[in-house]
Biopython code that builds the backbone (N, CA, C, O; Angstrom):
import numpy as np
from Bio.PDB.StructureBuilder import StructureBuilder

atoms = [
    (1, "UNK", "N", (-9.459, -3.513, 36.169)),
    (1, "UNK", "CA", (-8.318, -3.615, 35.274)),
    (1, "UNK", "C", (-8.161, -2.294, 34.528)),
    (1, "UNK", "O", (-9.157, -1.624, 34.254)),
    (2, "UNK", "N", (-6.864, -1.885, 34.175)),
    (2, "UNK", "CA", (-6.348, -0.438, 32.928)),
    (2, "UNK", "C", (-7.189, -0.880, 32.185)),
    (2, "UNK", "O", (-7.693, -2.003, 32.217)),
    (3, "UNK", "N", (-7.387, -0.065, 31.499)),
    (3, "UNK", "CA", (-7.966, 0.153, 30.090)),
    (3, "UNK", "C", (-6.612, -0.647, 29.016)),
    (3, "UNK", "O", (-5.507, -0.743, 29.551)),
    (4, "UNK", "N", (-6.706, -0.965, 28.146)),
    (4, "UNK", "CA", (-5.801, -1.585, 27.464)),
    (4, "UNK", "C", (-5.128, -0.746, 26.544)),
    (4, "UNK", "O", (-5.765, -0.355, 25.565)),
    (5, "UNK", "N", (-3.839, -0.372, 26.705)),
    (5, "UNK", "CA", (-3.532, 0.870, 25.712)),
    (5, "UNK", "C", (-3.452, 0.208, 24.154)),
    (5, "UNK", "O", (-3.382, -0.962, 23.778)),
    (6, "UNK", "N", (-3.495, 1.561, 23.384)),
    (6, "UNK", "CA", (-3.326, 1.848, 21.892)),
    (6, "UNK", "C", (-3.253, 0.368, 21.081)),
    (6, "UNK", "O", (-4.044, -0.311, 20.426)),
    (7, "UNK", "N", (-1.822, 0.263, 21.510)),
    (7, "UNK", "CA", (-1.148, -0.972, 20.548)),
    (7, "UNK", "C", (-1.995, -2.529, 21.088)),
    (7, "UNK", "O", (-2.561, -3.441, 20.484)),
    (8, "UNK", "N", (-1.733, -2.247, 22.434)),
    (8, "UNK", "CA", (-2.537, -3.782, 22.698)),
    (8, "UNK", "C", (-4.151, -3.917, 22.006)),
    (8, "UNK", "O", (-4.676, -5.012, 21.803)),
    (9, "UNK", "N", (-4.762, -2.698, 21.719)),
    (9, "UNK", "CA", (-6.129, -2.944, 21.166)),
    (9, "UNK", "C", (-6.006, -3.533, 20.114)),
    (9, "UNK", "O", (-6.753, -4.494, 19.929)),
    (10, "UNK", "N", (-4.933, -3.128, 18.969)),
    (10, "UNK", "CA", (-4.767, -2.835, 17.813)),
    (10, "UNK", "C", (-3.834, -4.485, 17.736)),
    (10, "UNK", "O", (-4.071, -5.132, 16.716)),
    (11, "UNK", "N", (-3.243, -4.864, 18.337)),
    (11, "UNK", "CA", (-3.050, -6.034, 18.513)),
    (11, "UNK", "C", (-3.646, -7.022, 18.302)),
    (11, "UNK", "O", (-3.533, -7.834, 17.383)),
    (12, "UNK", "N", (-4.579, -6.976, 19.496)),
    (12, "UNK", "CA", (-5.818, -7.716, 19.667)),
    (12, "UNK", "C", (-6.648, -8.112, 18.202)),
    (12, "UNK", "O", (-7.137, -9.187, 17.855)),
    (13, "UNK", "N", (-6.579, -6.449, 17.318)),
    (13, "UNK", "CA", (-7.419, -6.532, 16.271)),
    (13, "UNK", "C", (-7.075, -7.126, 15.469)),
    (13, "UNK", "O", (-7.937, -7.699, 14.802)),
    (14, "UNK", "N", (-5.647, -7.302, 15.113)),
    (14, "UNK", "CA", (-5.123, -7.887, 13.876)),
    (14, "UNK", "C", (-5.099, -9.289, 14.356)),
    (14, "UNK", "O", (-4.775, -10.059, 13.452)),
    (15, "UNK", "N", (-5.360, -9.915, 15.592)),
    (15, "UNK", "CA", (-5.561, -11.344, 16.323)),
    (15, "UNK", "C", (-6.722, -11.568, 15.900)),
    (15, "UNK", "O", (-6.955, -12.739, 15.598)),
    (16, "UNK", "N", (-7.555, -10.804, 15.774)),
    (16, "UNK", "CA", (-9.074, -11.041, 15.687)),
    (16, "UNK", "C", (-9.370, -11.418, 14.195)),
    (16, "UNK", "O", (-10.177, -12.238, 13.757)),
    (17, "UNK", "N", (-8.290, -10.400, 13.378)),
    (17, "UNK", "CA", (-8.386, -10.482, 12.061)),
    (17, "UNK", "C", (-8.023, -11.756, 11.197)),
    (17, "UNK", "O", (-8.513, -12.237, 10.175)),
    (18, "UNK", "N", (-6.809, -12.160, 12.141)),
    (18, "UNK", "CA", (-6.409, -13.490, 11.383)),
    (18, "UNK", "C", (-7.382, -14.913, 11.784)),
    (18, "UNK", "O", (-7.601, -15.861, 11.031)),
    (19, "UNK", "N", (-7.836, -14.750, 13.076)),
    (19, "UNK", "CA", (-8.917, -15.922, 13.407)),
    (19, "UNK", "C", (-9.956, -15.629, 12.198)),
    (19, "UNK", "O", (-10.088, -16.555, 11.398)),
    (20, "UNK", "N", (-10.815, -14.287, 11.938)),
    (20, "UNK", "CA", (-12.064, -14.024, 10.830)),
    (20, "UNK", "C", (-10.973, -14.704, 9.380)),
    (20, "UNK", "O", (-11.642, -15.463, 8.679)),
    (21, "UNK", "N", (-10.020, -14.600, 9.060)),
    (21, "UNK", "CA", (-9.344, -14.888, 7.767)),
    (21, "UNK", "C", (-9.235, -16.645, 7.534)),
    (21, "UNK", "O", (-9.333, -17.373, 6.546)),
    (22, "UNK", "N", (-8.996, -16.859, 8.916)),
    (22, "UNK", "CA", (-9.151, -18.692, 8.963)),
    (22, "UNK", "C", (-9.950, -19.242, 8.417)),
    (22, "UNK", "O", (-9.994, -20.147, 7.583)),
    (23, "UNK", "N", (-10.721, -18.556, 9.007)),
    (23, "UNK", "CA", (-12.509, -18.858, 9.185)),
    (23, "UNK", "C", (-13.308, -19.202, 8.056)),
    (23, "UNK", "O", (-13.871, -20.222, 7.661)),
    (24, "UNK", "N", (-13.132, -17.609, 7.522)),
    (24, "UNK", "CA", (-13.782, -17.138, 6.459)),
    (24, "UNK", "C", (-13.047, -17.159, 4.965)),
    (24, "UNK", "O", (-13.622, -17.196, 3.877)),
    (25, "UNK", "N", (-11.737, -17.128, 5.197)),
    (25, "UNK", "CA", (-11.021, -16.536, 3.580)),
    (25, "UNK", "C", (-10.467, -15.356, 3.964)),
    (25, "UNK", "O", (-10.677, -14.762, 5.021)),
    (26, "UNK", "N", (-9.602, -14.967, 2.885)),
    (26, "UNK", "CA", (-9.356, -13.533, 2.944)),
    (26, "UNK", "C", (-10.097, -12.502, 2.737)),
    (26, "UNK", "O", (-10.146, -11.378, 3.237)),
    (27, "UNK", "N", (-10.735, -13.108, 1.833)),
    (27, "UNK", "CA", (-11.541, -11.886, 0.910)),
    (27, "UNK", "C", (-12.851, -11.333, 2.290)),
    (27, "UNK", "O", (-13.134, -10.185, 2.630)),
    (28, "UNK", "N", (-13.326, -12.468, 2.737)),
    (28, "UNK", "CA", (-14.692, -12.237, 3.743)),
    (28, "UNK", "C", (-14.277, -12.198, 4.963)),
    (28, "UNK", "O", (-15.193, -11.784, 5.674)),
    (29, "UNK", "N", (-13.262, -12.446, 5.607)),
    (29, "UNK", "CA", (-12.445, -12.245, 6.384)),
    (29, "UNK", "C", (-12.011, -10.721, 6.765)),
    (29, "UNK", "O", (-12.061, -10.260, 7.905)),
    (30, "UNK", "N", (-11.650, -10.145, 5.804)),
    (30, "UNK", "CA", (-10.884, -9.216, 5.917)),
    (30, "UNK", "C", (-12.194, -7.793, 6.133)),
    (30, "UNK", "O", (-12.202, -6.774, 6.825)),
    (31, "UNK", "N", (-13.054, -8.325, 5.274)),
    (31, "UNK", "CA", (-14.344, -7.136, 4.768)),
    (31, "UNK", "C", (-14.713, -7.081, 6.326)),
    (31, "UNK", "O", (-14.916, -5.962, 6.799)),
    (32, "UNK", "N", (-14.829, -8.359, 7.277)),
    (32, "UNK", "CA", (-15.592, -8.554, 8.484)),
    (32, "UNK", "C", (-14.689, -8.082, 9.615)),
    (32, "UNK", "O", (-15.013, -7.914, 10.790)),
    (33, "UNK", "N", (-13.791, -7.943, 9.191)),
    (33, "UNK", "CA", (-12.701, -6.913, 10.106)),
    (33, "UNK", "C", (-12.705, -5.663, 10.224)),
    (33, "UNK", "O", (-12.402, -4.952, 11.182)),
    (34, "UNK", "N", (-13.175, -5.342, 8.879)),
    (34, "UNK", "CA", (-13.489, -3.647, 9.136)),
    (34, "UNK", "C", (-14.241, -3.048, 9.821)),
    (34, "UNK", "O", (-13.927, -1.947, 10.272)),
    (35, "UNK", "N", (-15.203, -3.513, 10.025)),
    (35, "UNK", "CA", (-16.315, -3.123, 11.168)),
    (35, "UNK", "C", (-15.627, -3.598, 12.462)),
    (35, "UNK", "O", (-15.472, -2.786, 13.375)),
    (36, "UNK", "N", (-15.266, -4.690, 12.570)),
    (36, "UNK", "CA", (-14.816, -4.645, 14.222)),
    (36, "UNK", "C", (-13.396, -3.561, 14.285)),
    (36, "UNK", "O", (-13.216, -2.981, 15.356)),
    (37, "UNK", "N", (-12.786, -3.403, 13.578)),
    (37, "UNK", "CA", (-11.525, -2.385, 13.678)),
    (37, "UNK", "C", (-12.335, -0.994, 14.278)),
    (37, "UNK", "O", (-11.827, -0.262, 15.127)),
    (38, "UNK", "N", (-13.603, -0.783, 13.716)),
    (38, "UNK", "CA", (-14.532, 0.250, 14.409)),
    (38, "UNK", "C", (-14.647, 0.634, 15.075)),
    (38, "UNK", "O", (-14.714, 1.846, 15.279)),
    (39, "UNK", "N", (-14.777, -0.736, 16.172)),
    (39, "UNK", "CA", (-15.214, -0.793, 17.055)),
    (39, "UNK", "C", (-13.714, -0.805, 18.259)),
    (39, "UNK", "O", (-13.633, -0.290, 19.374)),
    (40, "UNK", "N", (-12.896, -1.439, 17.640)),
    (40, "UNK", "CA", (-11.386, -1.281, 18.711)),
    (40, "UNK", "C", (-10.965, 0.023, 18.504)),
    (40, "UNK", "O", (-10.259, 0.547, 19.366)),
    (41, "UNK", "N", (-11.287, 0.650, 17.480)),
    (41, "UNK", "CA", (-10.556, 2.396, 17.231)),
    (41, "UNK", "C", (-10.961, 3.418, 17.967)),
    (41, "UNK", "O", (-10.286, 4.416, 18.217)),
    (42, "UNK", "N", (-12.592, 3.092, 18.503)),
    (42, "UNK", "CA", (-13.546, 4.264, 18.874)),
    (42, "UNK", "C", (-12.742, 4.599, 20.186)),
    (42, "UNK", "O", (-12.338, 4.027, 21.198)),
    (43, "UNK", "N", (-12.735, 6.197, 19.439)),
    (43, "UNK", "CA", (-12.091, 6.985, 20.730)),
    (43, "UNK", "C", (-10.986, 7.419, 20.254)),
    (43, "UNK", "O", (-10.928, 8.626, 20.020)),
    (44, "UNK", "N", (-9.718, 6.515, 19.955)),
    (44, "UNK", "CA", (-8.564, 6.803, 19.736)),
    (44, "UNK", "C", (-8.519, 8.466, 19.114)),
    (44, "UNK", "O", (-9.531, 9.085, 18.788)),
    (45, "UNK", "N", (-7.253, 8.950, 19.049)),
    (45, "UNK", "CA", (-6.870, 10.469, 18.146)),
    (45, "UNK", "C", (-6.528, 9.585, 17.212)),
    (45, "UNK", "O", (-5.885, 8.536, 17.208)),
    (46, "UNK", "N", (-7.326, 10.491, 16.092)),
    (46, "UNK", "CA", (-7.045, 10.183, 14.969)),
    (46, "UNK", "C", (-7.879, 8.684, 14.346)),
    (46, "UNK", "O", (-7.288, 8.052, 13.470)),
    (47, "UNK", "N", (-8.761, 8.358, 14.667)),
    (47, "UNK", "CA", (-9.254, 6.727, 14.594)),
    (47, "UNK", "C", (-10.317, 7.344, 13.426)),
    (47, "UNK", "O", (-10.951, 6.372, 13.014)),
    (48, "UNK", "N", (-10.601, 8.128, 12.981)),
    (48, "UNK", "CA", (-11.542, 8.665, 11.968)),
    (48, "UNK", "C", (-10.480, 8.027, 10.663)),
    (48, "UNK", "O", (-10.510, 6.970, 10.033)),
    (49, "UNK", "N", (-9.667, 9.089, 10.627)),
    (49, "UNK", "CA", (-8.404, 8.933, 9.405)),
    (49, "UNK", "C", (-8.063, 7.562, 9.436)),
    (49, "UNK", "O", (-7.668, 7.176, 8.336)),
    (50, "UNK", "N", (-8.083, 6.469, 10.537)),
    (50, "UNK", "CA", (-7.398, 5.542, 10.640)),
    (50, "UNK", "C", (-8.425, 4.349, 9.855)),
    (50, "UNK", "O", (-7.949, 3.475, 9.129)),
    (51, "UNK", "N", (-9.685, 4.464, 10.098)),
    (51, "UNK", "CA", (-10.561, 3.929, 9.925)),
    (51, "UNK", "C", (-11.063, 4.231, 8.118)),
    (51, "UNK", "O", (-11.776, 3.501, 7.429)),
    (52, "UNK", "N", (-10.523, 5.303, 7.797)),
    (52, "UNK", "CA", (-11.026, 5.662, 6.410)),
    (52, "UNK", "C", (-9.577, 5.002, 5.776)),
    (52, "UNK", "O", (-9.555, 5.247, 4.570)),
    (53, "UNK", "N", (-8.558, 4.366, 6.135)),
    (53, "UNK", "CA", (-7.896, 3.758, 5.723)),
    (53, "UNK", "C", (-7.375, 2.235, 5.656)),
    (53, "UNK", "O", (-6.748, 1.495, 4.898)),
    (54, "UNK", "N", (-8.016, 2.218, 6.911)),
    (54, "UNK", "CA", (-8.841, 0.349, 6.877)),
    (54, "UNK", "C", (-9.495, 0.040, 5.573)),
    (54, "UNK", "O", (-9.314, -0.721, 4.623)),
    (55, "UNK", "N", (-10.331, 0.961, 5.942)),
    (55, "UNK", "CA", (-11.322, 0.790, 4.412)),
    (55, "UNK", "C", (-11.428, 0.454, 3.041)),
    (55, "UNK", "O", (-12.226, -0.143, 2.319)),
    (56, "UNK", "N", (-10.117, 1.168, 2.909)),
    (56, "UNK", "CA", (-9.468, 0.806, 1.410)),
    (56, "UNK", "C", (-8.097, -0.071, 1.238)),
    (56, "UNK", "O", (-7.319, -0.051, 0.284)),
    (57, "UNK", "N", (-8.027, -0.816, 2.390)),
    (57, "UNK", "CA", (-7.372, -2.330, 2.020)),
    (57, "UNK", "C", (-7.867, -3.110, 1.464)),
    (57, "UNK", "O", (-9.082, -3.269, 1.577)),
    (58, "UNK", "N", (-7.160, -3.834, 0.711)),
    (58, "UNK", "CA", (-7.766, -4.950, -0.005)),
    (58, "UNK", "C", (-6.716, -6.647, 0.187)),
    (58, "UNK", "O", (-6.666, -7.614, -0.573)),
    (59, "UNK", "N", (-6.039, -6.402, 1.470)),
    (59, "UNK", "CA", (-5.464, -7.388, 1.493)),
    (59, "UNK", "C", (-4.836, -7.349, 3.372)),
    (59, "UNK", "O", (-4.643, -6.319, 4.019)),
    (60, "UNK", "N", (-4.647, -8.709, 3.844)),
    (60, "UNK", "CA", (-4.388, -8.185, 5.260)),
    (60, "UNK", "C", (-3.338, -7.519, 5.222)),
    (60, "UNK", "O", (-3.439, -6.440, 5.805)),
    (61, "UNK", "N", (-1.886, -7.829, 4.544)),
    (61, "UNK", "CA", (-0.441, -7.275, 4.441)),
    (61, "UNK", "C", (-0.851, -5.747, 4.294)),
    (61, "UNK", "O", (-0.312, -4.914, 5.023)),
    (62, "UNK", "N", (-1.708, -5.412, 3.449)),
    (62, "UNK", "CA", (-2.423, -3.902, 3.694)),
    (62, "UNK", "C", (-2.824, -3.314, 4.840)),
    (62, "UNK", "O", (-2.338, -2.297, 5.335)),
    (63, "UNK", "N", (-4.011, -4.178, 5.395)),
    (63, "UNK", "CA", (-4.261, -3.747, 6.629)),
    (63, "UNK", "C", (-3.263, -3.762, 8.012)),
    (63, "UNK", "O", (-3.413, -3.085, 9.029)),
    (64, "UNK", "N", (-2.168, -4.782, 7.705)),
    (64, "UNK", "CA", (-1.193, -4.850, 8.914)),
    (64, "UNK", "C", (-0.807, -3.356, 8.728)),
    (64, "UNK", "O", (-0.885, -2.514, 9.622)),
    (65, "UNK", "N", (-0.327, -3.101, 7.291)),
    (65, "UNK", "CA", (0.856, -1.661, 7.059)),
    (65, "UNK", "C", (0.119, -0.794, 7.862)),
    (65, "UNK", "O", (0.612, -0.090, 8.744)),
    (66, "UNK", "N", (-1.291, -0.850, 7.503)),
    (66, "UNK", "CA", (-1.935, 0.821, 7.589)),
    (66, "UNK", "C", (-1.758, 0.502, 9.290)),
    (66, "UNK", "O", (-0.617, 0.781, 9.657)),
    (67, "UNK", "N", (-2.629, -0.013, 10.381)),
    (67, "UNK", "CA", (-2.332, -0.108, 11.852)),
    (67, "UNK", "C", (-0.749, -0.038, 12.069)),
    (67, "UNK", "O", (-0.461, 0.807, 12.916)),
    (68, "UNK", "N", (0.064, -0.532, 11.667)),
    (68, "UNK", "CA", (1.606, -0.499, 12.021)),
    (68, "UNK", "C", (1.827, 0.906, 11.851)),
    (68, "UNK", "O", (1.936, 1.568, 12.883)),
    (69, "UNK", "N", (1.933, 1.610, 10.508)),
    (69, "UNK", "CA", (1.721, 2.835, 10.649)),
    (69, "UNK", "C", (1.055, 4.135, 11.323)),
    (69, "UNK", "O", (1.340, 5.323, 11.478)),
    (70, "UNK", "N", (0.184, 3.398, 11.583)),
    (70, "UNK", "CA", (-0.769, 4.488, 12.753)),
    (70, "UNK", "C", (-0.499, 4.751, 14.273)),
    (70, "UNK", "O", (-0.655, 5.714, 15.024)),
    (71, "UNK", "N", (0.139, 3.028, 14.439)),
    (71, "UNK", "CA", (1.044, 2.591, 15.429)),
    (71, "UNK", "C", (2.114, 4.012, 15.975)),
    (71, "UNK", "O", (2.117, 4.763, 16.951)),
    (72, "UNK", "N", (2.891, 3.859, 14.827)),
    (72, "UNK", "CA", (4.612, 4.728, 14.852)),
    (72, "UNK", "C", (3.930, 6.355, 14.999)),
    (72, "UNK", "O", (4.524, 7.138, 15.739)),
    (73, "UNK", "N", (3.128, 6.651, 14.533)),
    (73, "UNK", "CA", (2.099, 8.337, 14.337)),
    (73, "UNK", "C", (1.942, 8.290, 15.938)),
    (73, "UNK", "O", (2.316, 9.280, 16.566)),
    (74, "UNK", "N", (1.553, 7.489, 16.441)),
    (74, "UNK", "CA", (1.066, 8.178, 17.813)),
    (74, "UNK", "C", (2.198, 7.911, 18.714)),
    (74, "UNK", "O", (2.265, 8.554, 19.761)),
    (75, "UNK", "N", (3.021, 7.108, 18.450)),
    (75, "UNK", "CA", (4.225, 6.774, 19.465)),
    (75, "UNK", "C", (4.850, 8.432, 19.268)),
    (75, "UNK", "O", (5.113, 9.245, 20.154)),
    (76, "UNK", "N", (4.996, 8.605, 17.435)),
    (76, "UNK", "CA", (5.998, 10.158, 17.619)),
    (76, "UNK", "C", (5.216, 10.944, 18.458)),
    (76, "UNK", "O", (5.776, 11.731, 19.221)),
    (77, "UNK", "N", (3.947, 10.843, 18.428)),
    (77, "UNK", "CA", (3.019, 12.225, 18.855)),
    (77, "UNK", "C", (3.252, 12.271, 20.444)),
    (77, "UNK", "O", (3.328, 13.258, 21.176)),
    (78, "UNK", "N", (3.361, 10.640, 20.816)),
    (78, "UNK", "CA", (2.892, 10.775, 22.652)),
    (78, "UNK", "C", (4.842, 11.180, 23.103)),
    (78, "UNK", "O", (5.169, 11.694, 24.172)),
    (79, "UNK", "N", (5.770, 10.813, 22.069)),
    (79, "UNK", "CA", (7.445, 11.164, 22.405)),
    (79, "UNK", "C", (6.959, 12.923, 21.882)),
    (79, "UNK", "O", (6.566, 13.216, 23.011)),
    (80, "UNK", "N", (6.804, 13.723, 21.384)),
    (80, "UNK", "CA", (6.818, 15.099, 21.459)),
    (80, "UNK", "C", (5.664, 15.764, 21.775)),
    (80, "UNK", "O", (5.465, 16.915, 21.386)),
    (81, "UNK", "N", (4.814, 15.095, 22.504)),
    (81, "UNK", "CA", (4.246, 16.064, 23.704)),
    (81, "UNK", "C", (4.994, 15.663, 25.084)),
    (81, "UNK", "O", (4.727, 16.261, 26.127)),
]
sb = StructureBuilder()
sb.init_structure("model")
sb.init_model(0)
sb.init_chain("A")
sb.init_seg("    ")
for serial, (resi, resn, name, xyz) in enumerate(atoms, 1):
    if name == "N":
        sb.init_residue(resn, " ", resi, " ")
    sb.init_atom(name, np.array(xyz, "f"), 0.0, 1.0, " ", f" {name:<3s}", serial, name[0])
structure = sb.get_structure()
């Protein structure tokens, strides 16, 4: 099988995120997402910056913005190369 591009990982993650939020709450939910976001980022351009901004969410509507945003950054980047 492809490798699963960008968005479908990042997809996946915020799928992953809302099952841990069920689960757990928001609050422990969300903390237990950050580490797996880690782990779906590794590799990506730019997944350092992306990941130091996971970090300092404190709510999922946060964490959706910051991936949605990181989202649109690489779409411009992969439309002007």
């Amino acid at each position: 099988m492809p490798e699963p591009s960008v968005s479908e990982k990042l997809q996946v993650s915020l799928g992953h995120l809302d099952i841990l939020i069920a689960e757990k709450g928001e609050r422990e939910g969300l903390a237990d997402s950050r580490k797996h976001i880690t782990w779906y980022t590794r590799g990506l351009a730019g997944s350092a910056e992306l990941r130091a901004a996971v970090n300092q969410t404190r709510s999922r509507s946060e964490l959706v913005e910051v991936i949605e945003a990181y989202l649109v950054r690489q779409a411009a980047t992969s439309i002007a190369n």
